[in-house]
N, C-alpha and C positions, 0 to 999 in steps of 0.2 A: 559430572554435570552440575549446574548451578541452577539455584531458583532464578524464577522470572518475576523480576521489578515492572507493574505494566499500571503505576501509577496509582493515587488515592490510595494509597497505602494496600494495594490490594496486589498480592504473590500468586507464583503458579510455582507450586513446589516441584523442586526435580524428580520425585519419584512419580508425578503424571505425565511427564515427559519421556520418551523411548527414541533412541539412537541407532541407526542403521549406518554398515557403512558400503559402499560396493568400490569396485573399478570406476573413475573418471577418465576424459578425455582432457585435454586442452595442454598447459604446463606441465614440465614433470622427468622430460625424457626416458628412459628407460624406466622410471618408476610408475611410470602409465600403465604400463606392463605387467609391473607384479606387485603394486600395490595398491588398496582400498584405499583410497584420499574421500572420493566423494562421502560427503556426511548427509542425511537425512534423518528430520526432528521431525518429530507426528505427536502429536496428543491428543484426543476424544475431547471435543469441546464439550460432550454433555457432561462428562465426567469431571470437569474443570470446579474447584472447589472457591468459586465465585457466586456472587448474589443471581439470582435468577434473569435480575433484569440487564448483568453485564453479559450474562453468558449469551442472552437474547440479541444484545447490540452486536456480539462477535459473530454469532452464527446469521445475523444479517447481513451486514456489513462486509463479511469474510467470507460471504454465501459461491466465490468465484472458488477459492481457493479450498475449501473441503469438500468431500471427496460422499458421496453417495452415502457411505457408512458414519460419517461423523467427524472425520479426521479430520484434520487440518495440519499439512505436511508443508515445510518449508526446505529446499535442499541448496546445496551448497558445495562448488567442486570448482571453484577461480583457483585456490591455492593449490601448494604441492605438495603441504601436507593435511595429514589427519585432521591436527590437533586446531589449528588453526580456520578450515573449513567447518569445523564443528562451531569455534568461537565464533565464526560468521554468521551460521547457522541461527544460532541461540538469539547472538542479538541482531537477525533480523526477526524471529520471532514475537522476540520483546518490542522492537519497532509496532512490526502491524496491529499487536493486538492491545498495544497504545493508544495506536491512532484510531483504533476502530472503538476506541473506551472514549475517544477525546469527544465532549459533549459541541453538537454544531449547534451553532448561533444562526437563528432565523434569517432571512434579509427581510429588511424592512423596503417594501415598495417607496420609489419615491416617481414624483412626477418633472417633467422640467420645468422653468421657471418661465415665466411669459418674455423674459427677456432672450431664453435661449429659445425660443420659438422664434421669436422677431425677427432674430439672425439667420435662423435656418431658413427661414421664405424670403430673406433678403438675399443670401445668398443663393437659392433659386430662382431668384428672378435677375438676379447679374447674371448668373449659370444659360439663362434664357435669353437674353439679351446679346449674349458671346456667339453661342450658335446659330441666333437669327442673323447678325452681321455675316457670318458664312456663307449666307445663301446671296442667290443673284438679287441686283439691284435693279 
């Protein structure tokens, strides 16, 4: 297994990473049968040898996806083999706990401009004018 690259120069080394592998369904043919394809990555997010306040943004962020105990499991069983649902695995991993590092940008309110008001009650009052011609004369 390989470390996790998950941005700002900050790693999730492979030895806090653990590997399961079981029987999957899907692709495979007869190898659905008698071979462990699916892969399953888990790590202990408290145990993750990150600053305090990344491990905080993950276990927020990531609060859908870990498990009671602390885990946070990602799995993987599209492909037909091992080796390859595992490289799935890993870098979906690296994915999520990218995006969950990625710092969000406030929205700034804005309000419309008197000129896009102007239109919008112009336009409701044509809108008004359309349905009154509707009715009887």
């Amino acid at each position: 297994m390989r470390d996790l690259h998950v941005g700002n120069g900050l790693i999730i080394p492979a030895a806090s990473l653990s590997a399961s592998t079981s029987r999957s369904g899907g692709p495979g043919g007869q190898n659905v049968n008698k071979l462990e394809t699916k892969v399953t990555i888990e790590t202990d997010v408290a145990t993750l040898p990150l600053p305090d306040e990344a491990r905080q943004k993950i276990q927020e962020r990531l609060a859908t996806r870990i498990n009671r105990d602390g885990v946070l499991r990602v799995t993987s069983q599209s492909e037909r083999s091992q080796l390859a649902n595992r490289d799935r695995a890993l870098a979906r991993m690296e994915e999520l706990v990218r995006e969950a590092l990625v710092e969000r940008v406030k929205r700034k309110r804005t309000r419309p401009t008197r000129a896009q008001k102007q239109r919008r009650l112009e336009e409701k009052k044509r809108r008004g004018e359309t349905k009154k011609l509707r009715g009887k004369i």
